[in-house]
N, C-alpha and C positions, 0 to 999 in steps of 0.2 A: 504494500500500500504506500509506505514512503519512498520508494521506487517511481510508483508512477504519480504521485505528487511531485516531486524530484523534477520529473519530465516534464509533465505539465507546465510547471511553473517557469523551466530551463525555455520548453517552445514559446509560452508568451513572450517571454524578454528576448527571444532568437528574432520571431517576429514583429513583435514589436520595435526593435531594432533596425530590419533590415526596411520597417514602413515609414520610419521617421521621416516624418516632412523634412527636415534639417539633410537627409541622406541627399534626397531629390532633388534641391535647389542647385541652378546653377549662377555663378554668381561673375558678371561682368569685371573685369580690371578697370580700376578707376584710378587717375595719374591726375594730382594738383602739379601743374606747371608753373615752375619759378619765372617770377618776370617783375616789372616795376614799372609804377605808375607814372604816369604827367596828369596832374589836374591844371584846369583851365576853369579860372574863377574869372566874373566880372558881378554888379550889382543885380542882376534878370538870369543869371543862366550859372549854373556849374555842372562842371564835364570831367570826370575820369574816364582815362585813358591808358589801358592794363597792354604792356608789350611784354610777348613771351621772350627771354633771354635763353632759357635753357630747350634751346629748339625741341620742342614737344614734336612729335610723328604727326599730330593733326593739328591741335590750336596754336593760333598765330594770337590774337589778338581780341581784348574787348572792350568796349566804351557800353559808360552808362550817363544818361545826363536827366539835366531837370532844368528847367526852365520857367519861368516867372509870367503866364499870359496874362495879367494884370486882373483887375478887380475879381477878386479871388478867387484866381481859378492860376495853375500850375498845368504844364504837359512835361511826361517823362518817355524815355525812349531808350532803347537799347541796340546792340549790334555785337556779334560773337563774326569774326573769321576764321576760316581755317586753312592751313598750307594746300590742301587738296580736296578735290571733292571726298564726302562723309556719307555714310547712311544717311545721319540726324544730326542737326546743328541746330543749337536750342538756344534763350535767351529769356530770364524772366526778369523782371523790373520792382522792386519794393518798392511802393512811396511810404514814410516814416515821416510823421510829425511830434512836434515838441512843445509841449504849451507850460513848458518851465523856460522858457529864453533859450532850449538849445544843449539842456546839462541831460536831459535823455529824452530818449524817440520811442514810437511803438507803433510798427505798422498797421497803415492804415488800408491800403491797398498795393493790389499782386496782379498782375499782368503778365501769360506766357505766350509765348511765340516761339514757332519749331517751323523747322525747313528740312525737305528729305532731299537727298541725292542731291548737294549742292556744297559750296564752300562760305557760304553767307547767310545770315541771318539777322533779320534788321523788326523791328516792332517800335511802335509807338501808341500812347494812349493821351490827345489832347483834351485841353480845357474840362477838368478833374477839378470841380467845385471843392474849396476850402478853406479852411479864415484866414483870415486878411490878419496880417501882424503876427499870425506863428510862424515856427521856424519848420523846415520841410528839410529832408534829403531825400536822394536816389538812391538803393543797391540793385546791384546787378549780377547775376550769374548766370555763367554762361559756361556752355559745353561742345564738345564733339565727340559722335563716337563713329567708329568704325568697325563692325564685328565687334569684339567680346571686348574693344578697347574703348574707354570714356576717359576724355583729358578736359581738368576743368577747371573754372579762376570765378572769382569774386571782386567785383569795384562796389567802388561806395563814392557817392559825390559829397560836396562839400555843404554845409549849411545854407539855404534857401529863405529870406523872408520874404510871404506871400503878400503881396499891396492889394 
């Protein structure tokens, strides 16, 4: 009798083993590419501007910006490149406001954009009603993948006040 308890309990954990969902997943390689920014501030508009240094296989390049369209309203936009055409080349845009003068954000809005079989990927989302005297940024991420391969980066623009 403790034999085939024994076995029993031995087949559960053999099977239940070999059915793990965790067995079955396969999981894409994902590569953060080293590179460095240029922002481009003026009073209406701030823009990062992500260049890959450590030549990644797919991504080259990402810009995230925000912009000031006047009485309270802001547009944001994004753009990922890549060195070659990719399956999928994606780009989503945060807008983040701040209603302490700019000491922390909490987004408020998310916009994505994807492009198949292509080396570019460009989105915008204008005149995005919001108050007039807080402070606003942009984030942005952006990716490529190619087969089981995903290379990806993060900008953030600079502080925003909306008129």
């Amino acid at each position: 009798m403790k034999k085939k308890l024994f076995f029993l309990i031995f087949n559960m954990f053999l099977v239940g083993g070999l059915w793990s969902p965790q067995a079955l997943n396969v999981y894409a390689q994902e590569i953060e590419i080293p590179g460095y920014h240029e922002y481009f501030e003026t009073e209406k508009e701030s823009i990062d501007h992500w260049y890959g240094i450590a030549r990644g296989t797919y991504l080259k390049e990402g810009i995230c910006g925000i912009k000031d369209a006047g009485k309270g309203r802001v547009s944001v936009s994004g753009t990922t490149f890549a060195h070659a055409v990719c399956d999928t080349i994606k780009v989503g845009v945060y807008l983040d406001e701040s209603t302490d003068g700019g000491k922390s954000f909490g987004q408020i809005g998310s916009y994505y954009f994807s492009e198949n079989n292509t080396a570019t990927c460009y989105g915008n989302k204008t005149n995005i009603p919001v108050t007039s005297g807080r402070c606003y940024m942009a984030r942005g991420g952006h990716s490529a993948t190619k087969g089981s391969t995903t290379e990806s980066t993060t900008t953030r623009t600079g502080v925003l006040t909306a008129s």
